[in-house]
Backbone as a ProteinNet text record, in pm:
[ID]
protein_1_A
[PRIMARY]
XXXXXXXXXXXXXXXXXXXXXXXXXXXXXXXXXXXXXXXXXXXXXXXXXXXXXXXXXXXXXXXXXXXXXXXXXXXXXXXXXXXXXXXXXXXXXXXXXXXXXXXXXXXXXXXXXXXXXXXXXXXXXXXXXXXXXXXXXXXXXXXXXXXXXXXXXXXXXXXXXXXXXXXXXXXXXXXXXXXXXXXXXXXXXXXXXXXXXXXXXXXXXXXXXXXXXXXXXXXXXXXXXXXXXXXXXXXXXXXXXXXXXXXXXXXXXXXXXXXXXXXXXX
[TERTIARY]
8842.1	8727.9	8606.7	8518.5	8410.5	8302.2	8271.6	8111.3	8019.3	7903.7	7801.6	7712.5	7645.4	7568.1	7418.2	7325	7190	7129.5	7033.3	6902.4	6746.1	6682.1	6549.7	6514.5	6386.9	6350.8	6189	6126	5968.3	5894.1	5853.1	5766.7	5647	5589.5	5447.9	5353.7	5235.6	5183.5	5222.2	5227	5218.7	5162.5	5164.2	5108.3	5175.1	5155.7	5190.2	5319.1	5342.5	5391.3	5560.9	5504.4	5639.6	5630.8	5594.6	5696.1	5741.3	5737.1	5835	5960.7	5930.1	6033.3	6152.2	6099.3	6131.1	6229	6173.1	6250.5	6323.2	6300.8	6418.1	6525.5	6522.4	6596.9	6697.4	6589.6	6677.6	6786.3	6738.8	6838.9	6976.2	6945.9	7078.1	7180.4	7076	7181.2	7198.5	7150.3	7257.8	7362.6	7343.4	7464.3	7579.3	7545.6	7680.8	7721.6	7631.8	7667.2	7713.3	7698.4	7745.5	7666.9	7570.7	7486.2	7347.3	7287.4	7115.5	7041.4	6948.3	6822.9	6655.2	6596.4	6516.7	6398.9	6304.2	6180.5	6044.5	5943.9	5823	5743.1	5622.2	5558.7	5394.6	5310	5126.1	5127	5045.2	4971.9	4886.9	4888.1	4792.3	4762.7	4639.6	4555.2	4584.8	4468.4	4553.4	4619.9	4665.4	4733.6	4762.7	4742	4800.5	4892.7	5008.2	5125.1	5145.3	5206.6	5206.7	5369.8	5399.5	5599	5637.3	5779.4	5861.3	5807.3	5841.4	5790.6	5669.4	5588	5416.6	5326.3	5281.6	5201.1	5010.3	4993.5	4829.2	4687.8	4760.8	4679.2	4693.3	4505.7	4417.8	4419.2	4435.5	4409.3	4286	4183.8	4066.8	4072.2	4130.2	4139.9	4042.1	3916.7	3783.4	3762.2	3796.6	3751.6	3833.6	4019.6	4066.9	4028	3975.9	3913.1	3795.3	3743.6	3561.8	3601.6	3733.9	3749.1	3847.1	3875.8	3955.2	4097.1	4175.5	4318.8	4381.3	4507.6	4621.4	4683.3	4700.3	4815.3	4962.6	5000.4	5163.3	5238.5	5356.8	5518.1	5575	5572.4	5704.6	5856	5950.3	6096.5	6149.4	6065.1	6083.2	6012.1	6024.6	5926.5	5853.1	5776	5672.6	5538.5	5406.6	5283.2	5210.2	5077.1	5000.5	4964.2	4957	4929.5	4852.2	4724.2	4675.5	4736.7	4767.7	4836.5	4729.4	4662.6	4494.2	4550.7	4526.5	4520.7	4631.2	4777.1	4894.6	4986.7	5111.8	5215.3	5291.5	5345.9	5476.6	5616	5697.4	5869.2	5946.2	6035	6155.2	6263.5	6357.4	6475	6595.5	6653.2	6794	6914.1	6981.3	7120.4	7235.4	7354	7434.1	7443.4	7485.8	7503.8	7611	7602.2	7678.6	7622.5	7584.3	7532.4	7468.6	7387.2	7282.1	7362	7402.1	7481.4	7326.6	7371.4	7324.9	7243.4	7182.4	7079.9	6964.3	6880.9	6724.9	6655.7	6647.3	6594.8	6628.7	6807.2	6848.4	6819.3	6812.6	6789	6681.3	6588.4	6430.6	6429.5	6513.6	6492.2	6548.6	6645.5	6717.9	6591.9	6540.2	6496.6	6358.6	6287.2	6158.8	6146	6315	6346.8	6340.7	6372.3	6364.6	6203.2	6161.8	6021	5938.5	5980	5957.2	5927.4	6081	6077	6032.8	6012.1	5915.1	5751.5	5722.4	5572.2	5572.7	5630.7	5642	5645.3	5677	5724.4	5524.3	5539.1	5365.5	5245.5	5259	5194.2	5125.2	5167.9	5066	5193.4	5060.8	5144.7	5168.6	5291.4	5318.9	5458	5421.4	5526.4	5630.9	5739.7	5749.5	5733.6	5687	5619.9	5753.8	5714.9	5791.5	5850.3	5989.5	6048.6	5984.4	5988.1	5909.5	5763.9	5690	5569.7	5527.5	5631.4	5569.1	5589	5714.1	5703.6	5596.9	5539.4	5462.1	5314.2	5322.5	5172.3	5200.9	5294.9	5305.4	5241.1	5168.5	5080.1	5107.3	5070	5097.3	5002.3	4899	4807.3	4812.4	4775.5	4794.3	4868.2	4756.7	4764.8	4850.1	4961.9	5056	4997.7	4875.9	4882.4	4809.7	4789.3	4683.3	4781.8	4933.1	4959	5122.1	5168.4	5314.6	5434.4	5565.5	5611.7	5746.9	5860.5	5947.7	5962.5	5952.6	6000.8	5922.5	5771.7	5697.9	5613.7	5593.3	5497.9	5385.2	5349.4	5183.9	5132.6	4999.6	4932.3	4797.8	4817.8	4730.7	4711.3	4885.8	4840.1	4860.4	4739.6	4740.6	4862.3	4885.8	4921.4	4914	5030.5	4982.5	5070.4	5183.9	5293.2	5295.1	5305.4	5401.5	5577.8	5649	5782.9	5820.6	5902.7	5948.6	6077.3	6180.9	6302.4	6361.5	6428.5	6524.4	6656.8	6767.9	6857.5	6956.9	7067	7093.8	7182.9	7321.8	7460.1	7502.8	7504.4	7566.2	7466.3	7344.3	7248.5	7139.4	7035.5	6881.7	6810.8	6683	6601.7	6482.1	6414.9	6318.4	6219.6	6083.5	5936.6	5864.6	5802.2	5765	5624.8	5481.9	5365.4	5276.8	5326.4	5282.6	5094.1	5028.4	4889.3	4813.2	4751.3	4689.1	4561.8	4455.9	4371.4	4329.3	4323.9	4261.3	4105.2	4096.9	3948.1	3869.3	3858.8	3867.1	3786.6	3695	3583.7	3661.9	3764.2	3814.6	3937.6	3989.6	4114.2	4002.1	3932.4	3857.5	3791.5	3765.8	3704.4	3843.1	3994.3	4106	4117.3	4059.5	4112.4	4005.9	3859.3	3766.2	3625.1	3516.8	3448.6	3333.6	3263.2	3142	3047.1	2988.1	2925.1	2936.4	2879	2960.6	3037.7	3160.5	3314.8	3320	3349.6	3401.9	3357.1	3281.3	3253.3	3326.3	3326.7	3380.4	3558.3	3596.6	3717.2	3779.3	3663	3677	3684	3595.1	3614.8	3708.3	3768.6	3891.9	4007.4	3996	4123.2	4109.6	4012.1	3974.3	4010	4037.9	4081.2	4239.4	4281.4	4419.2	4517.1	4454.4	4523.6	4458.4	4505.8	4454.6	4542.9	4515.6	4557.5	4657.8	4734	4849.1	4718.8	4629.6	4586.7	4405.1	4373.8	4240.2	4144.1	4195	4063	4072.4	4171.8	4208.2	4076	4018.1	4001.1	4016.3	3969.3	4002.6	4113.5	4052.6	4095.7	4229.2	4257.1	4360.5	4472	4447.3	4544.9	4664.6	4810.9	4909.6	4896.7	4927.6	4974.6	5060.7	5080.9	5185.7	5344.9	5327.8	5473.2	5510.7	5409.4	5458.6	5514.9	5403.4	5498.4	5600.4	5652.2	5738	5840.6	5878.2	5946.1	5932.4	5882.9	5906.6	5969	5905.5	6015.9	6191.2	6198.5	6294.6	6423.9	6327.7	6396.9	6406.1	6345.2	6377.3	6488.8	6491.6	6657.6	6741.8	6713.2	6848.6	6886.1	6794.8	6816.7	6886.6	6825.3	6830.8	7015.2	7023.5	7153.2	7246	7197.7	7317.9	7406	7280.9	7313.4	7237.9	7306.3	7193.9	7149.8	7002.8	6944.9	6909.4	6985.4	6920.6	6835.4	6745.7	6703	6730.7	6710.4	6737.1	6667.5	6662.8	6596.4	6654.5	6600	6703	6755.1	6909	6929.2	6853.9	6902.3	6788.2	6840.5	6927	6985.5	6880.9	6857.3	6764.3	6653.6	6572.9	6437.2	6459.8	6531.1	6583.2	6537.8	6659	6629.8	6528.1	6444.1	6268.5	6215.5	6223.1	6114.8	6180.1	6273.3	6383.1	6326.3	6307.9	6294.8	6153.8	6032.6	5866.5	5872	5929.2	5914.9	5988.3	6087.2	6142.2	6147.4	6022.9	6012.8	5905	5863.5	5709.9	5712.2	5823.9	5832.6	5801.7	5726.9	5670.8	5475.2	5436.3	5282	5271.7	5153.6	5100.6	4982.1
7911.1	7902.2	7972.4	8038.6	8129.5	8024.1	8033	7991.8	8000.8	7920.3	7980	8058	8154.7	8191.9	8208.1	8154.9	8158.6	8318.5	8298.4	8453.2	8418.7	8465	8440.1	8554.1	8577.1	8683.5	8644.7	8788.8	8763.5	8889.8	8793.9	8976.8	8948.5	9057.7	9028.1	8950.1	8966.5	8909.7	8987.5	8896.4	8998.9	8874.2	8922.5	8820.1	8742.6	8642.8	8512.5	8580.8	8659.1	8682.3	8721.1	8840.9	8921.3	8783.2	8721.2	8586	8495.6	8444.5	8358.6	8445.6	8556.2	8606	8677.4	8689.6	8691.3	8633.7	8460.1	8333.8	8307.8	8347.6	8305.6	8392	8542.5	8631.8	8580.5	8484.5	8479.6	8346	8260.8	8172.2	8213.2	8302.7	8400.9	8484.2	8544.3	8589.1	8462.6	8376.6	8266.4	8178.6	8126.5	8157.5	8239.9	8334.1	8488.2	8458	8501.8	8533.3	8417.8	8283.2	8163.5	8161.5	8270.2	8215.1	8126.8	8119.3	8007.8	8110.6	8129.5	8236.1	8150.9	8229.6	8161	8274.8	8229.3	8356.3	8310.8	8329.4	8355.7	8443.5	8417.6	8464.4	8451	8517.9	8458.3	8465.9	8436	8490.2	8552.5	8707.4	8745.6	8822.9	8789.7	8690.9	8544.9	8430.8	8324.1	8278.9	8196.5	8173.7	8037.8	7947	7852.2	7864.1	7771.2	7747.8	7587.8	7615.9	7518.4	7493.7	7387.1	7336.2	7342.2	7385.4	7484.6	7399.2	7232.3	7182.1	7108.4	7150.7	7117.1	7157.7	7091.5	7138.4	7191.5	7243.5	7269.6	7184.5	7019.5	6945	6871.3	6865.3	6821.8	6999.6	7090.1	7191.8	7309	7284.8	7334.1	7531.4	7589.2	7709.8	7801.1	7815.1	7828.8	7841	7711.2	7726	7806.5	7797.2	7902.2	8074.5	8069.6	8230.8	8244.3	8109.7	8107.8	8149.3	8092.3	8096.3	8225.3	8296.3	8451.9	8410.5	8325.4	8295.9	8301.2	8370	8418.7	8259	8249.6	8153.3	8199.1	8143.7	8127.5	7980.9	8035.5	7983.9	7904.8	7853.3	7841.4	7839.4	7861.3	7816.9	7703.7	7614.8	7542.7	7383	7287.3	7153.4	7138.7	6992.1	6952	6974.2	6923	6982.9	7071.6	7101.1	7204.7	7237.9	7347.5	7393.1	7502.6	7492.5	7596.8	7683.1	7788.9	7856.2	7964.5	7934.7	7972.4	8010.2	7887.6	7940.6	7862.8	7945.8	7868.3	7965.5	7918.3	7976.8	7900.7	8036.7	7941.8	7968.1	7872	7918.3	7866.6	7986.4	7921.3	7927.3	7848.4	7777.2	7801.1	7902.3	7926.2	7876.3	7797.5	7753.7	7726.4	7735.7	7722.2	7570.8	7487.3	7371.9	7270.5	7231.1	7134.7	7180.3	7275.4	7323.6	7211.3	7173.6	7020.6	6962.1	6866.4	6817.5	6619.7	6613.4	6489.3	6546.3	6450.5	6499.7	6550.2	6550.9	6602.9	6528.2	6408.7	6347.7	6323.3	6344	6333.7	6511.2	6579.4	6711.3	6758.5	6669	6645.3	6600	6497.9	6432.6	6520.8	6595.2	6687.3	6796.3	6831.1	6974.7	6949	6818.7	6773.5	6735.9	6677.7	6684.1	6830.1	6939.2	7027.2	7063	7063	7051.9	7021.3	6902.4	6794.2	6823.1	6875.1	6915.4	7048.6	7109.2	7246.2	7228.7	7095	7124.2	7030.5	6991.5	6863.3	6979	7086.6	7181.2	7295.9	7277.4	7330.5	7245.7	7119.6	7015.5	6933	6923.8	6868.4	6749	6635.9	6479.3	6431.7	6499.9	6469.6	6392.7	6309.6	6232.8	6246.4	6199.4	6136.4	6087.7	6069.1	5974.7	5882.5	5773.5	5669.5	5636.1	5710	5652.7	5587.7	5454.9	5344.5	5310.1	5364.2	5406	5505.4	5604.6	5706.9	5665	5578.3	5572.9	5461.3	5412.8	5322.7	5324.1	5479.7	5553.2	5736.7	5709.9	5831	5848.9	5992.4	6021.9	6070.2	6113.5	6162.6	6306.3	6271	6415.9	6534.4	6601	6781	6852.2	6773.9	6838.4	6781.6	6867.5	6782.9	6750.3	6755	6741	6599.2	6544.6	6384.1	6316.1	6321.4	6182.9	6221.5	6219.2	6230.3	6159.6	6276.4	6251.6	6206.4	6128.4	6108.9	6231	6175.9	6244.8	6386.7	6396.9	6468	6514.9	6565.4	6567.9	6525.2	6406.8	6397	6368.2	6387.4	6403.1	6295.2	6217.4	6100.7	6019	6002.1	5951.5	6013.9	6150.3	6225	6329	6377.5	6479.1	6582.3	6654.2	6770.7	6918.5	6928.4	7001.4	6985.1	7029.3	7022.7	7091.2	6983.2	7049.4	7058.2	7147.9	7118.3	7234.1	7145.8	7188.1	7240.3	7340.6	7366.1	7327.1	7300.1	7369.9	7379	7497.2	7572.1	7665.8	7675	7723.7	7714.3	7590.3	7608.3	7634.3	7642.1	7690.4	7604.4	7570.8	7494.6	7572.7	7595.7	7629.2	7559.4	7544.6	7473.1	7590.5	7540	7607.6	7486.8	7554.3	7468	7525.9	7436.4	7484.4	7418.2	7488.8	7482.4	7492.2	7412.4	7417.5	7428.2	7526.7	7581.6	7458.5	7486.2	7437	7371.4	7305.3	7283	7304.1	7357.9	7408.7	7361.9	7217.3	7040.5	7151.3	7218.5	7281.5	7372.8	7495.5	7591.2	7462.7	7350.3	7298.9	7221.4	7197.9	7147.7	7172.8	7345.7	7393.9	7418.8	7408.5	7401.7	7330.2	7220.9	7067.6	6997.4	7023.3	6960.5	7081.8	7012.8	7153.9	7088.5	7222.2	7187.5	7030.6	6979.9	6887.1	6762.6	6645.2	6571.8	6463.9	6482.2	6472	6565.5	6674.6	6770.8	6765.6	6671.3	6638.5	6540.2	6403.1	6316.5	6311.2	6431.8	6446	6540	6555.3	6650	6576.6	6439.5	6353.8	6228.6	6232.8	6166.2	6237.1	6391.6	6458.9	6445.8	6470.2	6444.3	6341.3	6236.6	6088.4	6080.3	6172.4	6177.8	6305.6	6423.2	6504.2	6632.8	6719.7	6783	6849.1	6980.6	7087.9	7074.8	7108.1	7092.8	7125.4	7196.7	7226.2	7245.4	7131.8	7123.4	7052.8	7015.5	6998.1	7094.1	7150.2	7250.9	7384.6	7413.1	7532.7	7623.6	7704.4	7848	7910	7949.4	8000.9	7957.8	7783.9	7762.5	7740.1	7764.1	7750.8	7873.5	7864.1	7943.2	8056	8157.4	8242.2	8222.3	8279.9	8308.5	8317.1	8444.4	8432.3	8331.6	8257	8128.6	8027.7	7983.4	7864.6	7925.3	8058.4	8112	8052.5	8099.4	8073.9	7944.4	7833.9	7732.7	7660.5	7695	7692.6	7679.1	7816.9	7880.6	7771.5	7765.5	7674.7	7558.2	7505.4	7350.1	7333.2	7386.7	7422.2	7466.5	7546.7	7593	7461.5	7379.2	7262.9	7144.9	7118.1	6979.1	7025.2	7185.9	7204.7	7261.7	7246.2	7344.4	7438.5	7574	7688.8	7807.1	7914.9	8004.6	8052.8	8104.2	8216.5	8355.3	8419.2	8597.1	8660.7	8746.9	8823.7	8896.5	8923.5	8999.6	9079.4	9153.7	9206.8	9156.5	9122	9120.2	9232.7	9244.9	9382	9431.2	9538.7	9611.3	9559.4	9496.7	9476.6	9285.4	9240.4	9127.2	9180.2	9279.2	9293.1	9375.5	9448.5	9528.3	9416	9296.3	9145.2	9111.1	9115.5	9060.5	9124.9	9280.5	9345.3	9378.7	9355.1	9318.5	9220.2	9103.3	8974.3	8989	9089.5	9098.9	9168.8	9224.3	9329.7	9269.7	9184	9145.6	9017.4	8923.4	8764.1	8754.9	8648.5	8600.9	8508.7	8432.7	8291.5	8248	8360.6	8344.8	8353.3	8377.1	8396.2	8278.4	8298.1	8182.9	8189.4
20107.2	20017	20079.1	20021.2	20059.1	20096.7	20151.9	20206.1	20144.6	20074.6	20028	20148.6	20093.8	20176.5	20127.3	20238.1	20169	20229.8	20120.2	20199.7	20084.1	20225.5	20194.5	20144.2	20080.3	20017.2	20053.5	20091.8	20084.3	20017.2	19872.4	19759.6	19788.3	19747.7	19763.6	19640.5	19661.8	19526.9	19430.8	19304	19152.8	19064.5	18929.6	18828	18770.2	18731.2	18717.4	18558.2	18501.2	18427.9	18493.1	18610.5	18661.5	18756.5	18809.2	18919.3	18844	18717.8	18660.3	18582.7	18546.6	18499.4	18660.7	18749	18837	18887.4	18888.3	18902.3	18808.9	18698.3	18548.2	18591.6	18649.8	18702.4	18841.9	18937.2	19008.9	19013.9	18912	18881.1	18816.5	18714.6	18693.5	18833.7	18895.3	19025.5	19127.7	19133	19210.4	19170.8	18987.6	18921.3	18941.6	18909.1	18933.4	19091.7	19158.9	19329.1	19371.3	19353.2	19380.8	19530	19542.6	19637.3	19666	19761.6	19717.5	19802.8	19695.3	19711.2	19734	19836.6	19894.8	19903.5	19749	19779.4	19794.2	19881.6	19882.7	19806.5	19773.4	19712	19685.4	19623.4	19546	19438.2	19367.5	19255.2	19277.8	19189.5	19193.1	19054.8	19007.6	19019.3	19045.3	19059.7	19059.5	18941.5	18892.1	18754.8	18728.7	18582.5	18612.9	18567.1	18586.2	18557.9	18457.6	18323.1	18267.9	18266.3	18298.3	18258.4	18089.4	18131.6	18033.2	17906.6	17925.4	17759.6	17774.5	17852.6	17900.5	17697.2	17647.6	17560.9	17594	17570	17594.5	17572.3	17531.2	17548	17671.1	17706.3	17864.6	17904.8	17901.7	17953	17879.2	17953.5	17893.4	17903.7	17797.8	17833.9	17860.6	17779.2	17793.3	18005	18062.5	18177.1	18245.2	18162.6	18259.5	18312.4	18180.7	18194.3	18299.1	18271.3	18352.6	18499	18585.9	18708.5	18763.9	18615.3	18631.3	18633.7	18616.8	18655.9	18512.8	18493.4	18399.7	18341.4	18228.5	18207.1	18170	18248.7	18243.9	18196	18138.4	18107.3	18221.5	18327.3	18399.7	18333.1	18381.4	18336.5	18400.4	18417.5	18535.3	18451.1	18477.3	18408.3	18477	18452	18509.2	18432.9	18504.1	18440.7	18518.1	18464.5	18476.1	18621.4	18721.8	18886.4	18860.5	18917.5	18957.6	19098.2	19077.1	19173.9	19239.7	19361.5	19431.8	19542.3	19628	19831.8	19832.7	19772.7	19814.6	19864.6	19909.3	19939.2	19821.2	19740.3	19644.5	19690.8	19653.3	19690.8	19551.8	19527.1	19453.2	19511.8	19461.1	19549.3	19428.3	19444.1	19310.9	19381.3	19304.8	19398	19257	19339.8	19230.8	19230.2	19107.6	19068.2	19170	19262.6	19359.1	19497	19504.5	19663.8	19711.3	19668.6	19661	19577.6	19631.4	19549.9	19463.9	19376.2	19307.2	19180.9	19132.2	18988.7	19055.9	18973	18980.4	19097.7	19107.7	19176.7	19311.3	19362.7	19474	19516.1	19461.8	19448.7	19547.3	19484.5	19529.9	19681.2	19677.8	19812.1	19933.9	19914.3	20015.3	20000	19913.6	19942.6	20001.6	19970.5	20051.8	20210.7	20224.7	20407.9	20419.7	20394.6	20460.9	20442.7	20335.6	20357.4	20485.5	20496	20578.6	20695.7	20744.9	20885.1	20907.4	20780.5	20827.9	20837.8	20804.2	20797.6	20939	20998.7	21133.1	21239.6	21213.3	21281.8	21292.2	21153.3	21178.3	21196.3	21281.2	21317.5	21157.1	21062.9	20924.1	20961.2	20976.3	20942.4	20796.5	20702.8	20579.6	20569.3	20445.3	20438	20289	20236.8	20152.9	20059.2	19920.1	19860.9	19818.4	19810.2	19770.4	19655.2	19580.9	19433.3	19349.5	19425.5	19369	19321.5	19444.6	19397.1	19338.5	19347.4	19228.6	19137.5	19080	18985.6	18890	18992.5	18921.6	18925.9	18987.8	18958.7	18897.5	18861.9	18752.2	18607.6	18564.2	18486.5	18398.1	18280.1	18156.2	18152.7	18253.4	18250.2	18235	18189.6	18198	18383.3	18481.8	18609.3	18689	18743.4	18813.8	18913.2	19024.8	19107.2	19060.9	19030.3	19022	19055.2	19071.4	19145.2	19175.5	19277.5	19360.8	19229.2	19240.9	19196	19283.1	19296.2	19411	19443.7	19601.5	19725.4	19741.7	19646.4	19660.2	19822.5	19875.9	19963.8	19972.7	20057.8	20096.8	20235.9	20218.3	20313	20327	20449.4	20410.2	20291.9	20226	20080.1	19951	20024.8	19861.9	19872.3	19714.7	19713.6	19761.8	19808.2	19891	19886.8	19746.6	19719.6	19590.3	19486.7	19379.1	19325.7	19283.5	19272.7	19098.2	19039.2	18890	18943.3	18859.1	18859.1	18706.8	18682.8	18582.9	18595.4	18542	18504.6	18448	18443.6	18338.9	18364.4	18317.6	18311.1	18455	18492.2	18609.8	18724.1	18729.2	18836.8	18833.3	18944.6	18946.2	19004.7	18921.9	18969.3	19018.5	19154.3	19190.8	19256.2	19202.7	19213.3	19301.5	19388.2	19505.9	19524.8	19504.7	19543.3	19626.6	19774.5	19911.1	19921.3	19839.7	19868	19969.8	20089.5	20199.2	20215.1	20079.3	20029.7	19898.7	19857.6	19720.6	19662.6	19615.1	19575.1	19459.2	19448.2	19338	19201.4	19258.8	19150.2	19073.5	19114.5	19021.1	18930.5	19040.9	18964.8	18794.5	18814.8	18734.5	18626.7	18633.9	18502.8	18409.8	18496.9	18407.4	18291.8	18333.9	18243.1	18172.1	18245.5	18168	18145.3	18001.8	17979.3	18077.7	18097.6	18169.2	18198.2	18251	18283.2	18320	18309.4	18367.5	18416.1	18281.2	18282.2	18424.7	18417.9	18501.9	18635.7	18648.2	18783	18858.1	18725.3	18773.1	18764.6	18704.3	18713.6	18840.7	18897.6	18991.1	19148.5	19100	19198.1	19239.1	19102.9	19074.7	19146.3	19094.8	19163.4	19318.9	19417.1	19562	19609	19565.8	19602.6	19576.5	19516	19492.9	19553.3	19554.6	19655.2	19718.3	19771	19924.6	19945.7	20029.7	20083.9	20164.5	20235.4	20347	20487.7	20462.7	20584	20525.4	20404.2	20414.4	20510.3	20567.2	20664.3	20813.6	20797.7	20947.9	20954.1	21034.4	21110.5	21009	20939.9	20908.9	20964.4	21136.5	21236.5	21247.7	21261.5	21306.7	21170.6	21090.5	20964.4	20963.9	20923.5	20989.6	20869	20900	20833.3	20774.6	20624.7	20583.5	20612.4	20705.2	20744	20847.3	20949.9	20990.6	20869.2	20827.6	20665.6	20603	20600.4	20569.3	20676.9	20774.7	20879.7	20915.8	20915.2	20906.6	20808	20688.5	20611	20574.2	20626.7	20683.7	20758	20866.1	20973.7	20888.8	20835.5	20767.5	20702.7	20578.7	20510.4	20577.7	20722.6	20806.3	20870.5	20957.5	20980.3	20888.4	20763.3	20715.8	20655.1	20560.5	20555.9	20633.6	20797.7	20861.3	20798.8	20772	20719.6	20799.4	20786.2	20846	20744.7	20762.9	20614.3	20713.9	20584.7	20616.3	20555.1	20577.1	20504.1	20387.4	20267.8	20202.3	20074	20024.3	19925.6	19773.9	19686.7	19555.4	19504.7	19433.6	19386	19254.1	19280.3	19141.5	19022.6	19022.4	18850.1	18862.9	18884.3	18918.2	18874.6	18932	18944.4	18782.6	18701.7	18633.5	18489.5	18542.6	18443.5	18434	18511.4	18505.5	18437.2	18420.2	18384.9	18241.9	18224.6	18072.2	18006	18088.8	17979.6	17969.4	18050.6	17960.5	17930.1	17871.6	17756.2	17590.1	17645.3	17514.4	17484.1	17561.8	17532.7	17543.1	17527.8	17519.9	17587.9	17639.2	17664.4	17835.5	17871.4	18047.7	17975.8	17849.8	17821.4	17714.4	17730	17621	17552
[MASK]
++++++++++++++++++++++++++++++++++++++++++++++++++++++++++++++++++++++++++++++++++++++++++++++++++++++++++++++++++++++++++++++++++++++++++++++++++++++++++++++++++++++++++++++++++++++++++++++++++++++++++++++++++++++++++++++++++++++++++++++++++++++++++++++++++++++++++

C-alpha cells in the first residue's frame, strides 16, 4: 500500500479572491493525489473572509471598505475573519488521513498547532469542548469566542479554524493571528460611534494576537511560524513534509473557477 505523502507549499500574497479559489483547487488535488497539502500564505489586500453558508447579517459592509479590505467567499464554514497581520494555512487531506469527524479532526490538527507554537515560545492552549460549547456565539465574527480545540492564549482567542468537506477530501483554513488590530476588526461589524467602541472592547476581553503583546523586534518571521509549523504536523503525525510547488493544472483550476463562478465574491 502507498504511503501518503505530505508537502508544504509557500505562495506569496494575492487577493482574497485567487486564495480561496486556490484552496477550493487544492482540495481537489489532494482528493486525486491521495496526498495532504500544506500551504502558507497573506492577503493581500487584507480581506475578510465570510463561511461558505455565513449570511451578511452583523457584518457592516460600509466599514469594510472604510479600512480598504476585499470581501470574500470562503469554501470552507464558520464565521466572519478579518485576514490583516496574519499568517494563513490551508490543510487539504484526503478523507481518513485524519482519521474521525470534524471535531476529532480539529483536535489532531490543533496538537500540531500546539506543539508548533510551544516550539515558538507563545504559552497557548486548547480550548475546552465543553466550554466552548457553552460559550459559543451566533455572531457574525468568528473570533469572539473559541470554538473546540481552538487555540488560546491567556483565555482568549487566538486562531481561527473552518473546515469543508467534500468527495472524499477536507479542507481546513487556519488563521494564525500575529496581532489583532480591535479598531480595523470593528469598523467590520459595527457603524461608526459608540456601539463600535464598545464592541471593540468587548472583542479585547475575548481575543488576541499569538504574539500581541511581544516586541516588534522579537516577533518571528514568517518563515519561522512557517517552519514551526512544519515541525508540528511532522511531529504530532510522524510524517515527513517536503517542499513543493503546486502543479500547473491546480493553479490552471483556480484561475478557471474566477472566471466562471462567482461563488469566492460577494
Amino acid at each position: 500500500m502507498t504511503r501518503t505523502r505530505w508537502w508544504v507549499v509557500s505562495d506569496p500574497p494575492a487577493a482574497g479572491r485567487d486564495q480561496m479559489a486556490t484552496d477550493d483547487a487544492l482540495l481537489e488535488l489532494a482528493r486525486e493525489s491521495r496526498d495532504v497539502w500544506l500551504r502558507f500564505y497573506r492577503f493581500a489586500p487584507p480581506a475578510l473572509s465570510v463561511g461558505r453558508g455565513q449570511t451578511l447579517s452583523g457584518i457592516y459592509l460600509p466599514g469594510v471598505a472604510e479600512i480598504g479590505a476585499d470581501l470574500v467567499r470562503r469554501p470552507s464554514g464558520g464565521q466572519a475573519v478579518l485576514h490583516d497581520d496574519e499568517l494563513t494555512y490551508a490543510l487539504a487531506a484526503p478523507l481518513g488521513v485524519i482519521p474521525g469527524g470534524v471535531v476529532e479532526s480539529y483536535r489532531q490538527i490543533a496538537e500540531a498547532l500546539l506543539i508548533a507554537l510551544q516550539k515558538l515560545g507563545v504559552r497557548a492552549e486548547l480550548a475546552d469542548p465543553q466550554v466552548a460549547a457553552t460559550s459559543a456565539s451566533r455572531e457574525a465574527n468568528c473570533f469572539v469566542a473559541p470554538s473546540a480545540y481552538e487555540l488560546t492564549v491567556g483565555g482568549k482567542k487566538a486562531a481561527g479554524s473552518a473546515q469543508v468537506r467534500r468527495r472524499g477530501g477536507l479542507l481546513q483554513h487556519g488563521a494564525l493571528a500575529r496581532t489583532i488590530d480591535f479598531q480595523r476588526w470593528s469598523a467590520c461589524f459595527v457603524a461608526p460611534g459608540a456601539a463600535r467602541l464598545g464592541w471593540q472592547t468587548a472583542m479585547e476581553a475575548r481575543a488576541t494576537g499569538l504574539f500581541q503583546h511581544w516586541p516588534e523586534l522579537s516577533r518571528p518571521s514568517d518563515l519561522a511560524i512557517e517552519a514551526a509549523v512544519v515541525a508540528g504536523f511532522s511531529e504530532r503525525f510522524s510524517v515527513q513534509i517536503q517542499p513543493a510547488t503546486l502543479p500547473a493544472k491546480t493553479r490552471l483550476a483556480a484561475r478557471a473557477a474566477l472566471t466562471s463562478s462567482r461563488r469566492f465574491a460577494i
